[in-house]
C-alpha positions in Angstrom: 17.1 -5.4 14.5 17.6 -5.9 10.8 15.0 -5.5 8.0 14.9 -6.7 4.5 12.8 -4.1 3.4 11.2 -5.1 -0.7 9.7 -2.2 -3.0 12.0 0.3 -0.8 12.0 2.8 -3.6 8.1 2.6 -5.0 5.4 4.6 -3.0 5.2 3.6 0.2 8.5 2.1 0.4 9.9 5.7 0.0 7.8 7.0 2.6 9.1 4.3 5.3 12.4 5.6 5.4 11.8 7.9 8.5 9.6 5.0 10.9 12.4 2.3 10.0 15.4 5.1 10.8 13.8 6.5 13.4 13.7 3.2 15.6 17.6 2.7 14.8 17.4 -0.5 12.4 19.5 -1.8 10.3 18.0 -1.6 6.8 18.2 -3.8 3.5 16.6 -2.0 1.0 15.7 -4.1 -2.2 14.9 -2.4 -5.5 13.0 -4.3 -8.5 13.2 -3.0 -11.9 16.1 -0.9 -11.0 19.4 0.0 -8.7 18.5 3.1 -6.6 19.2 4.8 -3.2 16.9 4.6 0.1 18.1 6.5 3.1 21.4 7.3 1.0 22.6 3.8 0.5 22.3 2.3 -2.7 19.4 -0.5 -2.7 20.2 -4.3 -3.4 19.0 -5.1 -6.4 16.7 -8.3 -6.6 14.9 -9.7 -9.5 11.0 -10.4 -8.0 10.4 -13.2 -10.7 13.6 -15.2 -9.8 12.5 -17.1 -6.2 16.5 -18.5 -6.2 17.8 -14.8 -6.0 15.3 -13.5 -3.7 16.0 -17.1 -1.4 19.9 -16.1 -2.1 19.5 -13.0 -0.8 17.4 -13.1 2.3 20.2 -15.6 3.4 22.8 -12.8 2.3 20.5 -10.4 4.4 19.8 -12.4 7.3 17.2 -10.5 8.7 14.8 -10.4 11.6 11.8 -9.4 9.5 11.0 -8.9 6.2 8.8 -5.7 5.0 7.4 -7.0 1.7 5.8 -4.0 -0.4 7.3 -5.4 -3.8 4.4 -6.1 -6.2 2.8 -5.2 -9.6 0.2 -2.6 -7.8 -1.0 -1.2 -11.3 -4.5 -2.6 -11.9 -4.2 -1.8 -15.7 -0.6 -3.5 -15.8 -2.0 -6.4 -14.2 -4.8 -6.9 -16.5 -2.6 -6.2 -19.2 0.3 -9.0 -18.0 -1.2 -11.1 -15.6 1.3 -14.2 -15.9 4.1 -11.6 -14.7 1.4 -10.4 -11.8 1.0 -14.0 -11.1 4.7 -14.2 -10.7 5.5 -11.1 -9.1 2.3 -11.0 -6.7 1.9 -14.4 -5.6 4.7 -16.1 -6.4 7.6 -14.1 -4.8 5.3 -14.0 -2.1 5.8 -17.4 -1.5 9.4 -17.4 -1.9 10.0 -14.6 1.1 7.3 -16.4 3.0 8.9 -19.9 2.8 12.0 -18.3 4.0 10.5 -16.6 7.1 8.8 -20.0 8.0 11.9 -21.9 7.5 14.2 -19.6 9.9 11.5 -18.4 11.6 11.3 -14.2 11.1 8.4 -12.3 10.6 6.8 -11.3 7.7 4.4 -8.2 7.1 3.1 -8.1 3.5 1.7 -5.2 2.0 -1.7 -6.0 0.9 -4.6 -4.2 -0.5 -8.6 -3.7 0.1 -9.0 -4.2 -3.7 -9.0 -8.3 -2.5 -12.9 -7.4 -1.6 -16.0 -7.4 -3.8 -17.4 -3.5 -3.6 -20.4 -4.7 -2.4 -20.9 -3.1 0.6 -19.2 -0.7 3.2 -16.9 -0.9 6.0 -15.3 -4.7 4.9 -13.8 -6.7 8.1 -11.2 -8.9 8.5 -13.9 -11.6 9.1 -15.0 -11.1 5.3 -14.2 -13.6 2.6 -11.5 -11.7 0.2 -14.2 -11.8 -2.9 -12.1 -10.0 -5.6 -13.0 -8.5 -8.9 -10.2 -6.7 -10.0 -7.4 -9.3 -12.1 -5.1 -7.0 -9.3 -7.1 -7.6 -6.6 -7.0 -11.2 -7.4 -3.8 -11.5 -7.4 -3.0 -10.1 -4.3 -5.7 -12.4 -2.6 -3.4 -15.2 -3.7 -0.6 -13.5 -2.4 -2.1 -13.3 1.4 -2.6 -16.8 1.0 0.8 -17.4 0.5 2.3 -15.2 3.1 -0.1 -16.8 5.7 1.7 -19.6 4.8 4.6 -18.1 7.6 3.6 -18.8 11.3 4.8 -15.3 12.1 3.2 -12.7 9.6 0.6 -10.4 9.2 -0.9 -9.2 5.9 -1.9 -5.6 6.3 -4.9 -5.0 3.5 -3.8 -0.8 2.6 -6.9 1.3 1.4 -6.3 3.9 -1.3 -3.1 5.7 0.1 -3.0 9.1 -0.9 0.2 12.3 -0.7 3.1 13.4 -3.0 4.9 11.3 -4.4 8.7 11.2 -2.8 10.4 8.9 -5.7 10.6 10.0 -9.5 7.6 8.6 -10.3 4.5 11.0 -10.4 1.1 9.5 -9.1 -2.2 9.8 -9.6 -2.4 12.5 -7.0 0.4 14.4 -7.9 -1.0 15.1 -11.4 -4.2 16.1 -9.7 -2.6 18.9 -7.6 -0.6 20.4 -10.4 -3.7 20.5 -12.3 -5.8 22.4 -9.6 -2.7 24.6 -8.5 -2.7 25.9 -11.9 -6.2 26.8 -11.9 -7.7 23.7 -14.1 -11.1 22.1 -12.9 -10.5 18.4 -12.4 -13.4 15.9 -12.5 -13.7 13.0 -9.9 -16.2 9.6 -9.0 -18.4 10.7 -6.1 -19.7 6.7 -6.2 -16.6 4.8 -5.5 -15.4 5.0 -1.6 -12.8 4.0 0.3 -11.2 5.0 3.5 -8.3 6.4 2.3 -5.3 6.8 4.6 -1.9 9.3 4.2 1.2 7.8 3.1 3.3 8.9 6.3 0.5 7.6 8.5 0.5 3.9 6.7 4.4 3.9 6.9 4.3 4.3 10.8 1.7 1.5 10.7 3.9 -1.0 8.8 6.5 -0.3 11.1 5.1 -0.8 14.4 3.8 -3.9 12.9 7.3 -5.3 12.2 7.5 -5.4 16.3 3.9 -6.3 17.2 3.4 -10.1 18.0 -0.3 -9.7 15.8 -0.6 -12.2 13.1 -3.2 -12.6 10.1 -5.0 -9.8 8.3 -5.8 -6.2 9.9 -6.8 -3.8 8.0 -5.4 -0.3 7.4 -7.0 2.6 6.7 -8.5 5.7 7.8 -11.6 6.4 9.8 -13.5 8.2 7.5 -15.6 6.9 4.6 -15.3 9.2 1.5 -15.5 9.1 -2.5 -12.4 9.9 -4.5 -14.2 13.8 -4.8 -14.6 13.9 -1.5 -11.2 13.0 -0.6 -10.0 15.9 -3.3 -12.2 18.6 -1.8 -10.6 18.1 1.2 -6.8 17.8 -0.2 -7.7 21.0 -2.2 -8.8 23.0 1.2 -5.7 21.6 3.0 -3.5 22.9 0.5 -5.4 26.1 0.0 -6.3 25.6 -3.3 -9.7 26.6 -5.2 -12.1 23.5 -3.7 -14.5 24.7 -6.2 -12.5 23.2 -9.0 -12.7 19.6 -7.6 -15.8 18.2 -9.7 -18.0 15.7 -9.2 -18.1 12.5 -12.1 -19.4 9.4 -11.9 -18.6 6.4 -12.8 -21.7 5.2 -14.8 -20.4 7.7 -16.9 -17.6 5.8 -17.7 -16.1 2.9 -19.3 -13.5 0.2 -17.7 -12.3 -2.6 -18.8 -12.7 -4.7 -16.1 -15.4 -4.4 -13.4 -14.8 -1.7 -10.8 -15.5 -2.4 -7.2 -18.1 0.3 -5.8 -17.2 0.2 -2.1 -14.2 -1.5 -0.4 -14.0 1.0 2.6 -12.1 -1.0 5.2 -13.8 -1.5 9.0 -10.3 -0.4 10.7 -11.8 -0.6 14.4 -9.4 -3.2 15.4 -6.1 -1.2 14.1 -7.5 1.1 16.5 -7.7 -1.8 19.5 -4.5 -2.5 18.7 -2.5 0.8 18.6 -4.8 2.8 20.7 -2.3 6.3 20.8 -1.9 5.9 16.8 -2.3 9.2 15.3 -4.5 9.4 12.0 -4.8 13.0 11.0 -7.9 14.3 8.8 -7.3 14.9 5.5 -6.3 18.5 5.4 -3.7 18.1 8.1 -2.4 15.2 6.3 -1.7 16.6 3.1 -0.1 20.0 5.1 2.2 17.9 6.6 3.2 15.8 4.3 4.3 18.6 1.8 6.1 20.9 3.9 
């Protein structure tokens, strides 16, 4: 089988380089802003606002399936820009979903649980997408548009959390530097999600390329917890000081756009559908993924 695989060297796209090898396929790896290398091949590089060159080369490509991670997936950038979000979110969505329609391959988009409100826990795939973010926004119109493809699913991540294994420090990374040299680090005890391990959410994409689901599922772990919460538990798994991790909240702070309280995913039919799926806790996660 042959994969156009978008985003390859951002987050998650780094981290799928082990399901996709694994399973013996043959790999396009498309970079954005810049060339790179994914599984020691240099990545194609394809501009995400030009919807000629990405139609130019799928048809170069020829794939069976198309794993679309490409996207603006800054919330501040996307507030900032949101014309280029439009274009880069919704836009180029279309483009690789028109494709897959018209030659009839399969299409899983990388989508997000910021497309819901916050207003209440455990969100289904029966919810209405009710976003306030600008981001989440534009990733709601983004799942429209790759619904648009008879064959594709639009798997909605939750907060994805693990070291980084591209150039580009996260969140997360800065977070365990701080605590591993001994500085107390504050974090919102009144935002949840049900945050899920890079490696884990890799595996998931992949298995989806080959599954005949279609429309939204949800992807996530199967525990509700705050961003401090989350961080106690990365802290213990890596045998750091726990006691640094403090609590904040966010009524404390300012934003400037609305933040959504609670998008923690219901991820009960992930589990129907790949029953012998393996989603570690937290500490086991993080131990693994940085060995």
């Amino acid at each position: 089988m042959r994969i156009v695989l978008t985003g390859a060297t951002g987050r998650i796209g780094a981290y799928m380089r082990e399901p996709l090898s694994s399973r013996g396929w043959d790999v396009v790896a498309w970079s954005g802003a810049s060339a790179g290398t994914w599984g020691g091949a240099a990545t194609t590089l394809v501009d995400m606002t030009d919807a000629l060159a990405i139609e130019r080369e799928l048809d170069r490509a020829d794939p069976d399936a198309v794993v679309h991670l490409a996207a603006v997936s800054d919330a501040e950038a996307v507030r900032r820009d949101p014309a280029r979000a439009r274009v880069v979110n919704v836009e180029a969505v279309a483009a690789v979903a028109e494709w897959c329609a018209r030659n009839d391959r399969r299409l899983v988009f990388a989508s997000t649980d910021m497309v819901f409100s916050g207003a209440k826990p455990f969100w289904t795939e029966a919810d209405e997408p009710s976003p306030v973010l600008a981001y989440g926004d534009s990733k709601r119109g983004g799942e429209r548009a790759a619904l648009g493809a008879p064959d594709s699913v639009v798997a909605r991540l939750s907060l994805l959390y693990g070291p980084t294994r591209n150039d580009r420090a996260t969140f997360f990374d800065h977070a365990v530097a701080r605590l591993r040299d001994g500085e107390p680090r504050t974090f919102f005890i009144d935002e949840f999600r049900t945050p899920l391990d890079y490696a884990t959410a890799a595996e998931v994409l992949a298995r989806l390329v080959e599954s005949p689901y279609r429309g939204p599922l949800h992807v996530g772990g199967p525990e509700r917890l705050s961003r401090y919460e989350l961080m106690t538990r990365v802290a213990r798994g890596l045998a750091l000081d726990a006691s640094l991790v403090r609590p904040d909240s966010r009524a404390d702070a300012s934003f400037p756009e609305p933040r959504p309280t609670d998008v923690s995913l219901d991820t009960s039919r992930l589990a129907v559908l790949f029953p012998d799926l393996e989603r570690p806790s937290v500490e086991e996660a993080v131990r693994r993924m940085s060995r």
